[in-house]
BAKOL-268116 format. One record per atom (N, C-alpha, C): residue in one letter; x, y, z. Coordinates in steps of 0.001 Angstrom, whole numbers, plus 500000, padded with zeros to 6 digits. Layout:
N
AXYZ...
***
This chain:
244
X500841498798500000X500000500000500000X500874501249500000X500346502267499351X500898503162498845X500539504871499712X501422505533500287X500313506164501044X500695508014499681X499911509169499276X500551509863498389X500208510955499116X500650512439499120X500026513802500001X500664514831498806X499541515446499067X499934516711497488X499640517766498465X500411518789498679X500465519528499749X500264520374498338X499568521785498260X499161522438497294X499606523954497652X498629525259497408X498859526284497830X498110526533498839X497270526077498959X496146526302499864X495481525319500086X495953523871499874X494857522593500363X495992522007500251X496005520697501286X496532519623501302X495552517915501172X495870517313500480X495241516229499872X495923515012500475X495506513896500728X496011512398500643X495602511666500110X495868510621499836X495322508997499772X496077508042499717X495324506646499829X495948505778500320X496257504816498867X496439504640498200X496742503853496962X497159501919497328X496043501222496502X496229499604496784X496525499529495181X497932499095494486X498021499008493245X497430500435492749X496396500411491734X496413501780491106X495288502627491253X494656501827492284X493107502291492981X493188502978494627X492687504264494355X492747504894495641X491448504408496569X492109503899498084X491350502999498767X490716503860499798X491270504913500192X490463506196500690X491369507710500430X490445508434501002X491569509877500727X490593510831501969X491768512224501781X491366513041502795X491813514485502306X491250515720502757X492281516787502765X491924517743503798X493125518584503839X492646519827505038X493704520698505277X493298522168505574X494210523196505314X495770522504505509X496737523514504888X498090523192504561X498341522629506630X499812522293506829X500301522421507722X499379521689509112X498198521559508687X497457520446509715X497564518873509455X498883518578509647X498974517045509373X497969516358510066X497764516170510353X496325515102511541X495821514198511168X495162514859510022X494287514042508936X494854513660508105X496723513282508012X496975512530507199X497276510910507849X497685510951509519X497593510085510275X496418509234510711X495276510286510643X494131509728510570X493493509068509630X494497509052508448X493382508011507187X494297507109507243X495341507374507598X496257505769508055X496063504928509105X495175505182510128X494428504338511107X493817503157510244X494878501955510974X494229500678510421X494815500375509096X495569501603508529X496701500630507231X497871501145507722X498870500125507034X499971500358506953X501093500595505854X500481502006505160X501448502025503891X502869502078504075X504073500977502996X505259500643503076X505827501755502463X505076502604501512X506217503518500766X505362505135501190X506008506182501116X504788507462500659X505709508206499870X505024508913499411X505694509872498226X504942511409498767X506006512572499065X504819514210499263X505286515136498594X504555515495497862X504866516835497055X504629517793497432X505385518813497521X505179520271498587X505316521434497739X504373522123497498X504717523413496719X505188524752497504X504966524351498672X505063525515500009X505992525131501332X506988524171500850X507946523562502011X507561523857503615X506311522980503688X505723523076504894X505407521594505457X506075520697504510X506249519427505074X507023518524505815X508102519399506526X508802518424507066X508793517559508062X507971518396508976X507394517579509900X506731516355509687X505725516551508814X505353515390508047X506029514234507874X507073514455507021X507875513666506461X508989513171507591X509351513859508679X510093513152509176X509347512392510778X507756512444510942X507154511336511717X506914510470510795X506714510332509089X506633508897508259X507493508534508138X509026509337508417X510116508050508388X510741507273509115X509495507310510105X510031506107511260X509113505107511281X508751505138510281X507376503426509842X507804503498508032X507678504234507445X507798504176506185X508539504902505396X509169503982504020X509971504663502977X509230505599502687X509857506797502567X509236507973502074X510241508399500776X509335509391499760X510233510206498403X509732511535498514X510308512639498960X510136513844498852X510231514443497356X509070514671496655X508997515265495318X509697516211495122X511152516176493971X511391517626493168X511313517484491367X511926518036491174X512049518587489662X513035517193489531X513872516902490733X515102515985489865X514682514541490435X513352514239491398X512773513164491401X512887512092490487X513484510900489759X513717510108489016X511847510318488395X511206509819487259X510174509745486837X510186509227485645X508513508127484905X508656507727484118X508625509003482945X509661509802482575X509255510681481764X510434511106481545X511330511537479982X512187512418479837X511653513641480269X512785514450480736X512052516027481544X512841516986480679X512462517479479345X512963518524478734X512595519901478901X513321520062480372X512696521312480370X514096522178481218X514402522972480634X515748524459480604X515355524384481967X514732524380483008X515090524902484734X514148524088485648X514748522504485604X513722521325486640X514019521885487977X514795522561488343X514972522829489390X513677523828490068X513092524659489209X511914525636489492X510697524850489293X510418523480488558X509477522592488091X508500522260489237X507749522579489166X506596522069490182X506230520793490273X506635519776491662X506167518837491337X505065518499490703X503710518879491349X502539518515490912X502354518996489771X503132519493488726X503557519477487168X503845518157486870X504773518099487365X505566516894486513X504588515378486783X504016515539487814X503198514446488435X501580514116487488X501069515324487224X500507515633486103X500685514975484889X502151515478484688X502300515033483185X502623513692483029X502685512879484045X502976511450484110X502314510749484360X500891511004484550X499466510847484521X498977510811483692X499208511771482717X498743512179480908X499574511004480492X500892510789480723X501232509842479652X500880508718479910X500455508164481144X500066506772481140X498968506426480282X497768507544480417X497285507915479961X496760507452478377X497740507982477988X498180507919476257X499293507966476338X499733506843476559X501174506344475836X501630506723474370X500747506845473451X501409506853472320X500581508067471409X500313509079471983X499894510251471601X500422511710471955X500356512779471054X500688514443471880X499807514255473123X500066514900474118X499006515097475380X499086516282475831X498385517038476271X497780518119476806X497173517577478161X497815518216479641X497313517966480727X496700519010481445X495919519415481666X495572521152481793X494979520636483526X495679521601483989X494832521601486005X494677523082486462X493420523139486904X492567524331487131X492628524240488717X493309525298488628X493447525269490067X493799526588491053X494672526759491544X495313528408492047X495978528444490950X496401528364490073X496793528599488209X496243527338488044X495930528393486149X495947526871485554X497224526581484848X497344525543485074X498608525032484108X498169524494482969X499147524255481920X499303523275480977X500815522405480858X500428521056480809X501435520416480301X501469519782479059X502535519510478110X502659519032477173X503379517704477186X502831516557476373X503913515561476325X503707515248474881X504867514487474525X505134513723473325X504748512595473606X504382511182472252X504703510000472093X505659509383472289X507384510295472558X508491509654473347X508549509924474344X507504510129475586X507644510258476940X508220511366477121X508436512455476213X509032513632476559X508233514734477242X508925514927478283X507498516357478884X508701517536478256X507466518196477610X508542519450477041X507878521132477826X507036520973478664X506774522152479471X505316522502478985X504829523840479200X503778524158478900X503290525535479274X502249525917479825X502023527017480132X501402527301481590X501307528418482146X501152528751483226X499648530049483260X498957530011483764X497814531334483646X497140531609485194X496767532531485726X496198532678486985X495308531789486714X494464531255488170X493788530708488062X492185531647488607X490808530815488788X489550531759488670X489580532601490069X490379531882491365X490673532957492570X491443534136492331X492986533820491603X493762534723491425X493430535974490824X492124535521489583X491521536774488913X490556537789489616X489867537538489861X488819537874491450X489870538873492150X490875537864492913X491604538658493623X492024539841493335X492895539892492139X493434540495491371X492652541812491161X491508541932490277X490726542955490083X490321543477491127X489774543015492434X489843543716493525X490944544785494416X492081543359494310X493460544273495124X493230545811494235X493885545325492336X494451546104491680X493499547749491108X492364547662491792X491136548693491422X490450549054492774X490169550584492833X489683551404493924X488531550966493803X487904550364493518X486386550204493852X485509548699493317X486359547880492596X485605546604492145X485814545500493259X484694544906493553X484561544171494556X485008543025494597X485609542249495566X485977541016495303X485030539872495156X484896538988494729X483241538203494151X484237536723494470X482898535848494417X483300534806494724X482683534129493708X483514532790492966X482848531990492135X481737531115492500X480997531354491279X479948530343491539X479899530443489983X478461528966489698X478276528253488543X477687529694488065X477523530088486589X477213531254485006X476115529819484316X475370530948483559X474855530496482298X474525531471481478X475477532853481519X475662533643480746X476570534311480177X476395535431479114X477923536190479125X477818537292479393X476763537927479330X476704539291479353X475761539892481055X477277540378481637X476736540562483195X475701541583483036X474983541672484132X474028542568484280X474168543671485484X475632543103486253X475677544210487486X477162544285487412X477522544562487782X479418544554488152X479689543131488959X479452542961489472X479796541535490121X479496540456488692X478294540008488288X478063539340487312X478822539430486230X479216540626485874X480300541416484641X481999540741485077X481725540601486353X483255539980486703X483199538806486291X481920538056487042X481972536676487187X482009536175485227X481311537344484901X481287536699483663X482702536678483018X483271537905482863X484916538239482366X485964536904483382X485362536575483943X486687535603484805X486208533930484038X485181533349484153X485072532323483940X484689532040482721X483976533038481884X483899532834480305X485245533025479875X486332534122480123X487485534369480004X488167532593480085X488046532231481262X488921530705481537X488805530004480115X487522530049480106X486892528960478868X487339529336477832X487422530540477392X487993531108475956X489526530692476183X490503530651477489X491748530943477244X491792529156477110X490667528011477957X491811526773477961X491333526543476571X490168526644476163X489775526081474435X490842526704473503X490874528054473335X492281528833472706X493331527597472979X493802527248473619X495509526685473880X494683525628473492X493741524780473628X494026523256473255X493427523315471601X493279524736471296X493071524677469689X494396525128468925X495019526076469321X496631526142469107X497422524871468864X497462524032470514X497872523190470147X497985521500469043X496317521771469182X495586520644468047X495707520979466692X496309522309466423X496462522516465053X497982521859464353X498637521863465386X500517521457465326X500333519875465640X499301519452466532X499580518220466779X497918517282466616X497300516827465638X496274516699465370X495685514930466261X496456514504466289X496498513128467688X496113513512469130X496206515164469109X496224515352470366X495100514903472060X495575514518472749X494346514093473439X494616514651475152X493181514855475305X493392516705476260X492660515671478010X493724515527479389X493154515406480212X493077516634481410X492508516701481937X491849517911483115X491720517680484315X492558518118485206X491749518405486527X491908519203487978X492383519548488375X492462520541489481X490855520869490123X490884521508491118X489288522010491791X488235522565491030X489034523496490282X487973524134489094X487322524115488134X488030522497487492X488209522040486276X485974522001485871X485406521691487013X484076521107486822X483413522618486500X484376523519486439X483369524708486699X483581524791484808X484497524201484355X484522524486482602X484093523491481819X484384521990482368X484497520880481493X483422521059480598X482665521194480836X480881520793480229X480931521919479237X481466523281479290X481262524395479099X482048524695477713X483446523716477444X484043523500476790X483775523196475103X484527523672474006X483660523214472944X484813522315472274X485707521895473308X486728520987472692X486438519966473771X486804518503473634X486472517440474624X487963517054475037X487222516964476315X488451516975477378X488601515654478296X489076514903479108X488882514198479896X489346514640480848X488043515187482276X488147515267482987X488095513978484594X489224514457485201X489566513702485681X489848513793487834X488998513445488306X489481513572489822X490696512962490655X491328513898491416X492746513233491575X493553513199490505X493785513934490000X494993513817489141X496085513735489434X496444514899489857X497872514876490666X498408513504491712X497453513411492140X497625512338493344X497865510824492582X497096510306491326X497042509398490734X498216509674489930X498869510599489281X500274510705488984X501543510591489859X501601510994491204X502467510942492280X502396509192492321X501611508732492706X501377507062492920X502159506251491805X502012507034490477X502615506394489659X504055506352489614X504322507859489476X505939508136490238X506623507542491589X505942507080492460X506393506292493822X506512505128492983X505386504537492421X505546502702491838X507002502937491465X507126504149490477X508455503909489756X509586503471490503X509800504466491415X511010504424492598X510983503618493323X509519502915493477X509575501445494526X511029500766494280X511384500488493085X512366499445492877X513942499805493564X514152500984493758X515261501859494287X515178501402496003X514124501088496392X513931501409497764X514389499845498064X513738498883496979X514283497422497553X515739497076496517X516387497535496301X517678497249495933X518926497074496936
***
């Protein structure tokens, strides 16, 4: 058993992985480990793998290494994936974890991994396992935020589900410019990219992802746990390192 923790910007995630099926999961603000001990009541995972975007795990990591092999996620993490990318050292795990998700994915296709989240990202892979990078965009909080901090008087709004485009108040006018905006920018990039690479096949997921999928006029596979179901895959890899 496999135990995985995607420590994020603002959420921390677990689960427990049996082979390639997550057998439970949990999450809760950053830095409150608790509830990662608490979904381990009653198993005993041999390996864990944590990806930290906010180096607020150590504690973590050093009460699991007195029961279990642990792999602290970086850029130079061994992975099933050539990593062509000019600065792994700045690479976000839960990038690369992503993109090794997409390729299992489709092994033998372009891939597009897009996660909606505090940014959205994009990742790119090749048919030779190559991750060659991708793109980066605020995500639907950051925009909100943003127009509020950056303007004397527009309010900060909170997302919720649209079925329009054209606001009718200033808040609605946001909500509309932020999340019709999303939709125009991820369809834009996965039509860019489908023009260069016509095989291409597009998976999704981060928190936000449900607020576009449907909304989308390109088809996507959206997907829960992504990140986490990519990390699992990256631990299988390194399993073999740990029993050598």
């Amino acid at each position: 058993m496999n135990l995985v923790v995607d420590s994020g910007n603002t959420l921390a995630k677990a689960a427990l992985f049996q082979d390639d099926e997550i057998v439970a999961s949990a999450w809760s603000p950053n830095e409150d480990w608790s509830f990662v001990f608490k979904l381990m009541v009653g198993n005993k995972p041999e390996f864990a793998i944590i990806s930290d975007v906010s180096d607020s795990t150590q504690s973590l990591i050093k009460e699991l290494e007195k029961s279990t092999h642990v792999i602290s996620m970086t850029g130079f993490t061994p992975a099933p994936l050539k990593i062509a990318y000019s600065s792994p050292e700045t690479l976000g795990p839960d990038r690369i974890a992503a993109a090794v998700y997409g390729q299992k994915q489709f092994p033998d296709s372009h891939v597009l991994v897009i996660q909606a989240g505090t940014c959205i990202t994009y990742e790119f892979l090749t048919p030779r396992k190559e991750y060659k990078g991708g793109a980066i965009s605020p995500g639907m909080d950051m925009r909100f935020k943003a127009m509020h901090t950056f303007t004397a008087k527009l309010p900060l709004v909170k997302k919720k589900e649209i079925d329009y485009i054209t606001g009718d108040s200033t808040e609605n006018s946001i909500l509309s410019g932020v999340i019709n905006g999303c939709i125009a920018e991820i369809d834009g990039m996965i039509d860019k990219y489908r023009e260069k690479y016509p095989d291409l096949k597009v998976i999704a997921g981060g928190g936000d992802i449900f607020f576009f999928d449907k909304k989308l006029k390109n088809r996507i596979f959206a997907t829960e746990n992504l990140v986490l179901r990519g990390l699992n895959e990256i631990l299988n890899y390194n399993i073999l390192n740990f029993e050598k």
